[in-house]
Every structure is written in C-alpha cells, then in structure tokens.
C-alpha positions in Angstrom: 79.2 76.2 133.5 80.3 76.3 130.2 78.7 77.9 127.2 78.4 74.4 125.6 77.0 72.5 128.8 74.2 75.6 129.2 73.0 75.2 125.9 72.9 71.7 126.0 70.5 71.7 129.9 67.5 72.3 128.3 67.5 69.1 126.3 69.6 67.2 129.2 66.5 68.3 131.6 63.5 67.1 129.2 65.9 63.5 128.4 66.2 62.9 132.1 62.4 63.4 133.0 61.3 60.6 130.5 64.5 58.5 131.4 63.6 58.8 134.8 60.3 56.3 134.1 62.9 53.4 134.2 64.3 54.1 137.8 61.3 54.9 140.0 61.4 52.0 142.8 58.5 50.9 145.1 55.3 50.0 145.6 52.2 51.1 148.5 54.1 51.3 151.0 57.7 51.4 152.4 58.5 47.6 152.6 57.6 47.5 149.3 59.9 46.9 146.0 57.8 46.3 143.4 58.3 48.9 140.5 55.9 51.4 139.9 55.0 54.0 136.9 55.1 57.5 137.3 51.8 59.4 138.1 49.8 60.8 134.9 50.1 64.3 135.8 54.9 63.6 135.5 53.8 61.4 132.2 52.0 64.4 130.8 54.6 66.8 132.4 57.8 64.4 130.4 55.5 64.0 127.0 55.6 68.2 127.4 59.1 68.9 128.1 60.0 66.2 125.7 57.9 68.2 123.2 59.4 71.5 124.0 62.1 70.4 123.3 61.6 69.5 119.5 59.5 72.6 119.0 62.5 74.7 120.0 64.7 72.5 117.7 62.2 73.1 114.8 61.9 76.5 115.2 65.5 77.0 115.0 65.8 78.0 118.4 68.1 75.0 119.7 69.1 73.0 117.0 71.2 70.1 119.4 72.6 67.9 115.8 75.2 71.1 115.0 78.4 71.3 116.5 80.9 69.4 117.3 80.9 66.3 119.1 80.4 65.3 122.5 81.1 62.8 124.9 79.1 62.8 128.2 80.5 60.5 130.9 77.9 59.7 134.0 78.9 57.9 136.4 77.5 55.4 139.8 78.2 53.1 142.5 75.9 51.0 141.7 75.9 47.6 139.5 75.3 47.4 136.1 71.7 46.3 135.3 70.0 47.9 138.1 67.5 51.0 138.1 69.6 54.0 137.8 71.6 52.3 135.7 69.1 51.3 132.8 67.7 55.1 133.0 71.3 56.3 132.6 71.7 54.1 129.0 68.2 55.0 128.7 69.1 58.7 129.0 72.1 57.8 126.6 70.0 56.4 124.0 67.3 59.6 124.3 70.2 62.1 123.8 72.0 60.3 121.0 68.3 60.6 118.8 67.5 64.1 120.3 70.8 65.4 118.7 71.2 63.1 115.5 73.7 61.1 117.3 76.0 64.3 117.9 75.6 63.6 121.6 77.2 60.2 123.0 76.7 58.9 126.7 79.5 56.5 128.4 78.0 54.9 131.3 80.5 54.3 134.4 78.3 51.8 136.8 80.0 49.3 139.6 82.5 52.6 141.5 84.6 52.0 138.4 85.2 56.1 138.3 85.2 56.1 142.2 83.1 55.6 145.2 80.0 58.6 146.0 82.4 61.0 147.4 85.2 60.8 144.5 82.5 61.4 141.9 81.0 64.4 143.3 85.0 65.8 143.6 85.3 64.8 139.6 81.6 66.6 139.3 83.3 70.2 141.2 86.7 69.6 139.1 84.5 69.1 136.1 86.7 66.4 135.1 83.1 64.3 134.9 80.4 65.7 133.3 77.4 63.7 135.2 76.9 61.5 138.0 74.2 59.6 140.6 74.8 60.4 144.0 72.8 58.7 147.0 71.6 61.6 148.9 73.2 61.2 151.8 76.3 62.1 150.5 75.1 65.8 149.3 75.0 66.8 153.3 78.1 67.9 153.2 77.2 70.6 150.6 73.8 71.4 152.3 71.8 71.2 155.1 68.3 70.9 153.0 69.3 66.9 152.1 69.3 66.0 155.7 65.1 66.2 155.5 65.3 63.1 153.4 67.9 61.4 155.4 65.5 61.3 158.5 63.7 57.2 159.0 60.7 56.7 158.1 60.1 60.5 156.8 57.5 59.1 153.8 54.6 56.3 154.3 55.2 55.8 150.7 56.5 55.8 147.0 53.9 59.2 145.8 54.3 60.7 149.5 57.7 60.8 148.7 57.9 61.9 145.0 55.5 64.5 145.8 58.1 66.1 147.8 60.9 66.0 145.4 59.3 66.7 142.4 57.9 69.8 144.3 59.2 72.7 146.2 61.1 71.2 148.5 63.1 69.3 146.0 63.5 72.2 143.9 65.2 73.9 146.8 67.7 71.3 147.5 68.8 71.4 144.0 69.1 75.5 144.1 70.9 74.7 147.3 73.2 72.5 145.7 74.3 74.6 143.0 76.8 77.0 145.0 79.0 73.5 145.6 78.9 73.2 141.8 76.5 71.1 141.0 73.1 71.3 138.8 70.5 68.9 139.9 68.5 67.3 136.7 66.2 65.4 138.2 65.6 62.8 141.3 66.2 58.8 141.0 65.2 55.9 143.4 66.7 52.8 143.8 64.0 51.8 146.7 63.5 51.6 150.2 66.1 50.7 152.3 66.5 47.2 154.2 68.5 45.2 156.5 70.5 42.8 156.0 71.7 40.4 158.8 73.4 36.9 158.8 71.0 36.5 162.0 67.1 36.9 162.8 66.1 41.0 164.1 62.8 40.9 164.9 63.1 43.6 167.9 65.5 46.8 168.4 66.9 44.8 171.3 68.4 42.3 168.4 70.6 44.6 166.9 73.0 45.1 170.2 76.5 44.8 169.3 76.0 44.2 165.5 78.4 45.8 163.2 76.9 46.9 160.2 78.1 48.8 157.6 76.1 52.2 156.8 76.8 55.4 154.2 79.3 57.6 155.4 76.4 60.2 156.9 75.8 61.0 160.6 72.3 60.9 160.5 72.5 57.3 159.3 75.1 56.5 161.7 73.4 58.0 165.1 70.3 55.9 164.2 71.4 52.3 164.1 74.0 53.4 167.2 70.7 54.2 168.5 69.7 50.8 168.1 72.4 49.2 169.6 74.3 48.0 166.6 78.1 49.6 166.0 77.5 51.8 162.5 80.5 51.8 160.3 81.1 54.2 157.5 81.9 52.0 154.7 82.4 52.5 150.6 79.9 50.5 148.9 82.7 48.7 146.7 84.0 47.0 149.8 80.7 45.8 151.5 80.8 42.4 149.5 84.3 41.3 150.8 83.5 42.7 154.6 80.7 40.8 154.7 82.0 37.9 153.5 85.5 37.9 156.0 83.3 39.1 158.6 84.4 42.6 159.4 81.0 43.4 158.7 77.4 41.9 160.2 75.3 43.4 158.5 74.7 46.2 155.9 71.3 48.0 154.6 70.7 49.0 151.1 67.4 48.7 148.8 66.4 45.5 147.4 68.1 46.6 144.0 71.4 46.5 145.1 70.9 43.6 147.2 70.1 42.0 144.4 72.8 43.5 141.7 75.5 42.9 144.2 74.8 39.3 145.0 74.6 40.5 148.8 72.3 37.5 149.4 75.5 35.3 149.0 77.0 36.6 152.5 74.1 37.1 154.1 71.9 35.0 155.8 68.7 37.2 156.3 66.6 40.5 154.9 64.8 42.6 157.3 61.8 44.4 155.3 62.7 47.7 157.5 61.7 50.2 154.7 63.5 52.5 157.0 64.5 55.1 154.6 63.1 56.4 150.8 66.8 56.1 149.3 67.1 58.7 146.0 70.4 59.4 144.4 69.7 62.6 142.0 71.1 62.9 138.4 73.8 65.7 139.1 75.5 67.5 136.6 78.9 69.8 136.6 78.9 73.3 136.6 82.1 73.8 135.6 81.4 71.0 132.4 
C-alpha cells in the first residue's frame, strides 16, 4: 500500500467501526430481519477508537486535514438505500469531518463499478480504493471464508458477530491480505431467504427448481443437494431472469429483496435463515 493509504488506515479503521452501527442486520434468531444495535462492549470499543483517533490528531501525531486532497471511491452490488449502503455515506460523512473535509467519499451502489468479482479485480489493480464484497466471493483468495459460507453455521445475530469481531475474523482478514486486500471491518445485510414463485414447505419441493445462487461451490452443492438446479448468476441480472423466467427462484436477505423490488417477480418468501450473509469493507493494498 501506498504511503498515503497507510497513513490514512488508522482513521479509515476507527470511521468504519462507528459507521458500521448503520449496517448490522437481524434480530434473535436467524429468520429474523429486524435491525439490531451493536452490543455495549463494540459501542464502547467505536467511542474508543473514535477517540484515539482525535487524541493522535491533537497531539500532532496524525494530523488527517493536511495534505492534499483525496477522493475515496467504495464501491457495492447492492441498491442504493439499503444497509451497507447508508454505512458507506455514513462512513463518507465521518471521514469528510475527521479530516476537515480534506477527505471525500464517492459511493458506487447498484453494480454500477461492476459485479462482486470485478470489484475485488479493481481492489488488486488498485484502480478502486474500497469496496463491499459478499463473503462468498473472497473463497477464491482463501480457504478461511468457507467457515461462514456453511448453512446454518450461527443460531443468531451476536453468535455470529462474536465470531467476526473475534479471532476468527481477524484471521480471515490476515488471510486476505496476501491477495491484496485490507479488511476494515465486517458488514451484514441479513439472513439469507428464499424466494420462490411457488409454496416450499419441505426439501422435497425444491426438485427441479432453478434458482439463481452466488457464484460459490459451497452455495451451489447445497441447494443441488436439495433438489433444485443452482445457477451461478451476477446479482445485476437476477431481476430480468426472474421476470422472463430463466430463473425460479433466487435467495438473498430481506434487504435486498426489498431494495431490488424482488417481490415484483416473485410470488413467495421462504423465512429459511439459511446463511448469516456479511460482505466486509475491503480496502486496496496497492491504493
């Protein structure tokens, strides 16, 4: 990484804690969707880092509102108005008054810099400086993500947050730096359900449905194991291949059901809660 983007981490990292309060997804259990606050014990741990950082900037140690300008372009698949999309301007508007406006943050939502895989590319070219990645998409950088690809791995949203803001998801960002990227901190945008323009109320109800999943084996293997025909899909299409009917049915959280208007080409949600879906705040390396 640059010398520019390593100085600016440190205040990056404390922005995107407290930003993260806007994106956390879920409720008491897995079926849930209901938002949720973060614990006390991450409140107290964001008021810190947050206060770190101005300590250092008052002590002359890391004075982020001298230099010269910069533009920081993050980047997502999903729609504007949703979670990880509010935390992203959030994280835009927390930078910009960290650093006396020196600091601006262009928000990308709806695929309009490219689908998961094309964004993590622009993240190793360090032609982008930041992006939100669904997990599943980071297993072809590291075996560690395929953990939290695994159904019905977390009973709930603290089980779940436990893990990544501990250890474990320490090590999958460590694990992710060789490929080029710096993990800032994990996002949700819910639980995963199913979709269907017809009623599943038993594994035997999914033979011979075609939905569209993530392009990510584990994903794939599992409704295949079902009986339903997985197809690897980019988000931006989902829409029209439900609607012409190349598609049956799809599974996403309840977020981007909503924010792509999913519910106006299909017939039917399936509270399956099947997977604890986080897309980490990545930044470039080579930025």
């Amino acid at each position: 990484m640059k010398k520019t983007g390593k100085k600016l981490l440190a205040t990056a990292s404390a922005v995107s804690l407290a930003a993260l309060t806007l994106s956390g997804c879920g409720g008491g259990s897995a079926a849930s969707s209901s938002a949720v606050q973060p614990s006390e014990t991450k409140k107290e741990e964001t008021q810190e880092q947050a206060e770190l950082a101005g300590a250092e900037s008052s002590a002359g140690v890391a004075d982020h509102t001298q230099g010269d300008p910069i533009v920081i372009k993050i980047a997502h698949v999903s729609q504007e108005g949703v979670p990880i999309d509010l935390a992203s301007n959030k994280l835009g508007e927390m930078l910009k008054e960290k650093t006396g406006g020196r600091i601006k943050v262009d928000v990308f939502p709806a695929s309009a810099l490219g689908n998961n895989t094309e964004l993590l590319e622009q993240l190793q070219m360090g032609t982008l400086e930041m992006a939100i990645s669904s997990v599943a998409f980071l297993g072809a950088f590291t075996d560690s993500t395929a953990l939290l690809d695994l159904p019905y791995l977390f009973q709930s949203n603290e089980a779940a947050e436990e893990v990544l803001d501990g250890d474990v998801g320490q090590e999958i960002f460590s694990n992710l730096e060789p490929a080029g990227f710096k993990g800032m901190t994990w996002m949700a945008t819910g639980w995963r359900q199913l979709t269907a323009n017809k009623e599943i109320h038993k594994p035997e109800d999914m033979k011979g449905l075609k939905i569209r999943v993530m392009e990510n084996q584990m994903h794939i293997d599992h409704f295949n194991a079902l009986g339903a025909s997985a197809v690897p899909m980019a988000f931006s299409e989902l829409y029209t291949a439900l609607q012409n009917g190349t598609m049956d049915a799809q599974e996403n959280p309840f977020a981007n059901i909503d924010g792509n208007r999913l519910y106006e080409v299909q017939k039917y949600i399936i509270e399956t809660g099947h997977i604890y879906d986080t897309s980490p705040l990545l930044a470039s390396k080579t930025w």
